[in-house]
C-alpha positions as CSV (number, residue, x, y, z in Angstrom):
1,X,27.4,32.9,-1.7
2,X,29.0,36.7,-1.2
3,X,30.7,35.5,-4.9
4,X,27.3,34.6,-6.4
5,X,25.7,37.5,-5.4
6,X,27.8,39.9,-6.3
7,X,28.3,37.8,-9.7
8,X,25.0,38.4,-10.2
9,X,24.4,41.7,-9.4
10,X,27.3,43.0,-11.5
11,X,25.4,41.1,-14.2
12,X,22.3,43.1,-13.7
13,X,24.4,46.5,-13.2
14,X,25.9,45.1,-16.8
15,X,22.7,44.5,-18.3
16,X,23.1,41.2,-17.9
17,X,20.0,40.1,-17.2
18,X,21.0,37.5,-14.7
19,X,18.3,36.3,-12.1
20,X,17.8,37.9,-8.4
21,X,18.4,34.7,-5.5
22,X,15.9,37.0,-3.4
23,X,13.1,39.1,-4.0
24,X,13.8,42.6,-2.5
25,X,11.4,43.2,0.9
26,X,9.2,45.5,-1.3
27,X,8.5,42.3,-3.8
28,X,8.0,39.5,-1.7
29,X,4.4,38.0,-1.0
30,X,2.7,39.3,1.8
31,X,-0.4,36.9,2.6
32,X,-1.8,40.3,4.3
33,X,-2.4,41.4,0.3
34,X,-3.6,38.1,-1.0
35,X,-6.2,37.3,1.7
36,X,-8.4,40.1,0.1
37,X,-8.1,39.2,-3.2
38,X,-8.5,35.4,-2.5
39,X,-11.8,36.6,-0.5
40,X,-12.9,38.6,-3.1
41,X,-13.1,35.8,-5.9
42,X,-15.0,33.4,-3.4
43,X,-17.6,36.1,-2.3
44,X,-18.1,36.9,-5.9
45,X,-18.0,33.1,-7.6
46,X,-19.8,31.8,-4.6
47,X,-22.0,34.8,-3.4
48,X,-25.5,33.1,-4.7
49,X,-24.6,30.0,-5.1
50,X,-25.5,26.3,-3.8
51,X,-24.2,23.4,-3.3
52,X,-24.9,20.8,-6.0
53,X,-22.4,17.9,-5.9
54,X,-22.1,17.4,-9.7
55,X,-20.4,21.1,-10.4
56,X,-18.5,21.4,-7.2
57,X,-15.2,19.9,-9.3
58,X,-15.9,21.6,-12.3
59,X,-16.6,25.2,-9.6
60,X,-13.3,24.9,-7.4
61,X,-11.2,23.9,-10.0
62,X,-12.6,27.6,-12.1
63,X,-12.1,29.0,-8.5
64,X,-8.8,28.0,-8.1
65,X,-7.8,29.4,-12.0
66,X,-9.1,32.6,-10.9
67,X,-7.0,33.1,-8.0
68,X,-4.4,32.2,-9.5
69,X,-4.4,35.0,-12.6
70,X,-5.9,37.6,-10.2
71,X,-2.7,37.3,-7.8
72,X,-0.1,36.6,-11.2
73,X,-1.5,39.8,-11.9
74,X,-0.6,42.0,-8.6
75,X,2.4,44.1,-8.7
76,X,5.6,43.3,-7.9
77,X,4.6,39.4,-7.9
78,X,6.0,38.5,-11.7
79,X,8.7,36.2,-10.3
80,X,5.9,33.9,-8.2
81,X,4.3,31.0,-9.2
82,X,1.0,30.2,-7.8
83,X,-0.5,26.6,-7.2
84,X,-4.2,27.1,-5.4
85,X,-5.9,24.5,-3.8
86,X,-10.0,24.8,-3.4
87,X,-12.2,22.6,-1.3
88,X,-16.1,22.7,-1.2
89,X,-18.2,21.2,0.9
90,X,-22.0,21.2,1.4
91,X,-22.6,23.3,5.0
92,X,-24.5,20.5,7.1
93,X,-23.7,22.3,10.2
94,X,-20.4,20.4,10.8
95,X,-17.2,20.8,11.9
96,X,-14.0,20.8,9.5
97,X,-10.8,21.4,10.0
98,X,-7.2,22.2,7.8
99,X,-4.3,22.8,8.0
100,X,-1.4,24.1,5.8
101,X,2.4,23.9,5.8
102,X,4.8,24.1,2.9
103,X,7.5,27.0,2.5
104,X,11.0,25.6,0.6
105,X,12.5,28.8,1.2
106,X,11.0,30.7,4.3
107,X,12.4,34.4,3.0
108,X,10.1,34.1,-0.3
109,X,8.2,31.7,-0.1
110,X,4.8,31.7,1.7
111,X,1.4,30.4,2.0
112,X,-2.0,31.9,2.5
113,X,-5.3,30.4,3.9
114,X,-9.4,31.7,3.3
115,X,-12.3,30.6,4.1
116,X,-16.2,31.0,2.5
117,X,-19.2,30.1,4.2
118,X,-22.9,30.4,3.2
119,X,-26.0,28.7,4.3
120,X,-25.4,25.9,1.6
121,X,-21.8,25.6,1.1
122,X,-18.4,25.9,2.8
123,X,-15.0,26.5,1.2
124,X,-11.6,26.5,1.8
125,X,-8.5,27.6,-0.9
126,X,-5.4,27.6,0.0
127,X,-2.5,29.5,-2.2
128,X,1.1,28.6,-2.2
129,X,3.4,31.7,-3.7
130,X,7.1,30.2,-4.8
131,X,9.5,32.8,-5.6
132,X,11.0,31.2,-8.8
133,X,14.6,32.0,-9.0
């Protein structure tokens, strides 16, 4: 490994071009930062709106696209791919639970969890970030 890196950051150095293993601590996904962009994009796509069951697919599904360009475009996250997953539900009063657990590398890669509720609908999208090497 102490070869491989130091392989590779010669070839950087070199202008090499060759691919960081790591993102430096400066670059790597911080769900702190994507919570309020994830919240942002529900509050504005679902602000005013109510639940019909025929566009809820076609809505989490746009939802989920949105995310997923709003956080490619944050700083320092061009080496993360993004796979969101959006869940509606009509808001009857009831109780839902999820959970979330996926990291293949634990130093880069992370996931991130929010929540929107209204009177007529409640959502849940999930956002895994994977630090592509």
């Amino acid at each position: 490994l102490f070869y491989l890196e130091m392989t590779l950051t010669q070839g950087m150095a070199d202008g090499g071009g060759a691919a960081a293993l790591r993102p430096d601590y400066m670059h790597r996904f911080r769900p702190t930062v994507a919570k309020p962009v994830i919240s942002e994009v529900l509050r504005s796509t679902l602000g005013n709106a109510k639940y019909e069951a025929e566009g809820m697919a076609e809505l989490s599904t746009s939802i989920g696209e949105k995310i997923v360009q709003r956080l490619a475009a944050e700083p320092g996250l061009e080496r993360y791919k993004f796979v969101a997953n959006v869940s509606i539900f009509q808001n009857n009063g009831q109780g839902a639970r999820m959970s979330i657990g996926a990291t293949w590398d634990p130093e880069s890669d992370a996931a991130v969890q929010e929540t929107f509720t209204s009177e007529s609908i409640r959502c849940v999208a999930v956002v895994f970030a994977v630090y592509v090497y």
